[in-house]
C-alpha positions as CSV (number, residue, x, y, z in Angstrom):
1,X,0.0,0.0,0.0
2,X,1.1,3.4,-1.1
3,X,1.7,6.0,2.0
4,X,-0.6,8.0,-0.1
5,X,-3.4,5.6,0.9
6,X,-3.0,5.7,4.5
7,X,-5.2,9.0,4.6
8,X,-8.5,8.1,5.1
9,X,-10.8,11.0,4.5
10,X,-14.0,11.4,5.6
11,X,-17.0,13.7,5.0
12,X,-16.3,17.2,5.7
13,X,-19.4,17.9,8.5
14,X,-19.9,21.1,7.1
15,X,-18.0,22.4,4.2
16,X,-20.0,25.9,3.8
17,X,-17.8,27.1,6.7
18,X,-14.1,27.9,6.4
19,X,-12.1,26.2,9.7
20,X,-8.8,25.1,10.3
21,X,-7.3,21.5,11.1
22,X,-3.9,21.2,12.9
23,X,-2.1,18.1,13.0
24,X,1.0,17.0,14.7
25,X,3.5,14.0,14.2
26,X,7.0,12.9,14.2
27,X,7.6,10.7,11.7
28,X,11.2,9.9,12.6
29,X,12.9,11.0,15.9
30,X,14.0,14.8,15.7
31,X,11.9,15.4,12.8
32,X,8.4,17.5,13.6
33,X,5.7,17.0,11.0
34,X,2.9,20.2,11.6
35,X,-0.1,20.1,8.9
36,X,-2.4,22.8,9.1
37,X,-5.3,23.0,6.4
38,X,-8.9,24.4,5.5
39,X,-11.2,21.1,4.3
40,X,-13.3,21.1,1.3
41,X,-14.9,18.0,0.7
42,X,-13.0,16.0,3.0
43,X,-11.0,15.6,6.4
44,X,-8.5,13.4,7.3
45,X,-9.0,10.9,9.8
46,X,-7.0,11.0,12.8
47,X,-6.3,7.5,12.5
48,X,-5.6,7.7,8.7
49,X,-3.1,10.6,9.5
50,X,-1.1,8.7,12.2
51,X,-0.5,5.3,10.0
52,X,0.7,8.0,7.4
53,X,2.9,9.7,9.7
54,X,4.0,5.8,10.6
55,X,4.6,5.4,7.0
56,X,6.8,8.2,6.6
57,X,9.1,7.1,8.8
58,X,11.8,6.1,6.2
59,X,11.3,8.9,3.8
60,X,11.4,11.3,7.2
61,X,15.0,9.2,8.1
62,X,16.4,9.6,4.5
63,X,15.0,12.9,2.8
64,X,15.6,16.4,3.5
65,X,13.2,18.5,5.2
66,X,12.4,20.4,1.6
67,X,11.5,16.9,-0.1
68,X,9.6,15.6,2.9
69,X,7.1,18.9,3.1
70,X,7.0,18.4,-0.4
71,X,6.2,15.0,-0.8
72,X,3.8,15.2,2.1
73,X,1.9,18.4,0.4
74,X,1.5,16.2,-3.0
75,X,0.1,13.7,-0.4
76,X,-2.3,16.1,1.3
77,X,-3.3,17.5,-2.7
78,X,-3.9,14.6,-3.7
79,X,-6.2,12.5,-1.1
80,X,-7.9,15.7,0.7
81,X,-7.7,18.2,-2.0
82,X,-8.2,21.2,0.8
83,X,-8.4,24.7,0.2
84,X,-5.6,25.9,1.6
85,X,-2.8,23.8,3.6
86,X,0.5,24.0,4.9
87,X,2.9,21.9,5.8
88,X,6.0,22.7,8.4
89,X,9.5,20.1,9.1
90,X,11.3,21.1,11.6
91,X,14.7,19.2,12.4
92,X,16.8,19.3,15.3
93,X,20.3,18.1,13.9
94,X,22.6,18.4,12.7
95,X,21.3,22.1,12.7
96,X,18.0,23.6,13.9
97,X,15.7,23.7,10.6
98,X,12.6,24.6,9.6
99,X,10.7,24.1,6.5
100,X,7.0,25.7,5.4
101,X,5.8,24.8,2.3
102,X,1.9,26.2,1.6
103,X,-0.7,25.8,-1.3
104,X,-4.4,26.6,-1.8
105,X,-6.8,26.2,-4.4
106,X,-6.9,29.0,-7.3
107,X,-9.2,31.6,-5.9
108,X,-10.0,30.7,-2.7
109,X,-9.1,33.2,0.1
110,X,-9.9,34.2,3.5
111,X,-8.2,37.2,5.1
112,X,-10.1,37.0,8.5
113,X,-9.2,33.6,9.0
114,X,-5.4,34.2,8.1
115,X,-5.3,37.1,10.6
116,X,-6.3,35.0,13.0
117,X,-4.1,32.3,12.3
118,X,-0.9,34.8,12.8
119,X,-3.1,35.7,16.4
120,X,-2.3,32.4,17.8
């Protein structure tokens, strides 16, 4: 089974409102996995997003952090298809790194819920 397939979507409850979903994981010691996103059709599971995180483990180990926020955004494109998301790496060695990778779907927008995002 692809990693890709490890996140199990469900229904979004109620995909007329804009809200944010924050995730954390570490897929391999010293390496932080944050994804933050706005649903559209569907949410991740929490199960589905911690056997992903589990499958990620080796790529985590053996990719930078640039190729694993990339290769987890495809991921998230792909299987949730949210309107906005973002993906942070952080890494603790050999130097302290950190990675944010973002994408959102042409048009969409929402200035009060960004400014409240850069509140918390």
């Amino acid at each position: 089974m692809h990693r890709r397939e490890l996140l199990i979507t469900a229904a979004n409850p109620d995909a007329r409102h804009d809200y944010l979903v924050e995730l954390h994981g570490e897929p391999a010691p010293g390496t932080r996995l944050t994804l933050r996103y706005v649903p559209d059709r569907a949410v991740a599971t929490p199960d589905g997003v911690a056997a992903y995180f589990g499958a990620l483990s080796g790529t985590a180990a053996a990719a930078g952090p640039e190729s694993l926020a990339i290769a987890v955004l495809d991921d998230l494109n792909n299987e949730l298809i949210p309107r906005w998301v973002e993906v942070t790496v952080e890494r603790t060695l050999p130097v302290p790194q950190r990675v944010v990778i973002e994408d959102r779907q042409p048009g969409w927008d929402n200035p009060h819920l960004f400014a409240r995002m850069r509140r918390v």
